[in-house]
C-alpha positions as CSV (number, residue, x, y, z in Angstrom):
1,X,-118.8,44.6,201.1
2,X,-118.5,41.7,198.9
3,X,-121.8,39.6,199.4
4,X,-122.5,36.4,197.0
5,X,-126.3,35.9,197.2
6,X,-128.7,35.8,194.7
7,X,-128.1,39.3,193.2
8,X,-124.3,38.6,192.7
9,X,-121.0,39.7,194.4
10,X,-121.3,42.9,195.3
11,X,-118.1,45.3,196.7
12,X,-118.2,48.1,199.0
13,X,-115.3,49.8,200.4
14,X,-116.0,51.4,203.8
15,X,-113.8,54.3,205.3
16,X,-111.5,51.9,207.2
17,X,-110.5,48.3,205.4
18,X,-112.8,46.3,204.0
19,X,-115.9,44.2,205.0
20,X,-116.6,40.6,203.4
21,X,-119.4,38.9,204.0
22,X,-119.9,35.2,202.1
23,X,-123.1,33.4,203.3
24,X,-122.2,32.6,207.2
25,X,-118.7,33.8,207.4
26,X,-118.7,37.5,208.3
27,X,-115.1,38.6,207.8
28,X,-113.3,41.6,207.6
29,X,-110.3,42.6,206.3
30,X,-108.7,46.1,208.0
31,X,-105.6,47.7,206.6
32,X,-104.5,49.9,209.3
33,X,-101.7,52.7,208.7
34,X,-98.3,52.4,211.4
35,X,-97.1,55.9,210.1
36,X,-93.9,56.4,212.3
37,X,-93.0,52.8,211.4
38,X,-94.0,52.7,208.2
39,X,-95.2,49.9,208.1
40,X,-99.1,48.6,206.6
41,X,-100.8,46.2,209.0
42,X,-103.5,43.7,207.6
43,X,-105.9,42.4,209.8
44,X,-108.3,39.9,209.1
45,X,-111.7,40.2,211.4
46,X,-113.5,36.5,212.2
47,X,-116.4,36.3,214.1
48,X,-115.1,39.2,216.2
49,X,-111.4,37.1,216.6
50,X,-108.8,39.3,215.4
51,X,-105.9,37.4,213.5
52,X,-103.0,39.1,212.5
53,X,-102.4,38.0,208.6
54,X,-99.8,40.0,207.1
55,X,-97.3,42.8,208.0
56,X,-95.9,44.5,205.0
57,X,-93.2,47.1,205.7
58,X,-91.0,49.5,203.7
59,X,-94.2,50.5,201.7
């Protein structure tokens, strides 16, 4: 979780993707593993909206 507050940033890596949260946003950013196409699908999480940012393949 990255959180900027009055304590600082702070990072936490949960056991799927990972979870920002920067005063009102609440976003999270899921890597999710495609293993018979080889392929690493990034996922950005808004307000419970799933966007689609990035597909990497060949990895």
């Amino acid at each position: 979780m990255l959180s900027l507050g009055d304590s600082g940033p702070t990072v936490t890596s949960p056991e799927r993707g990972l979870r920002i949260d920067i005063g009102d946003i609440n976003a999270r950013l899921r890597i999710d593993t495609v293993s018979y196409l080889s392929h690493v699908m990034i996922m950005l999480v808004i307000d419970n909206c799933r966007t689609r940012v990035l597909l990497l393949s060949n990895l």
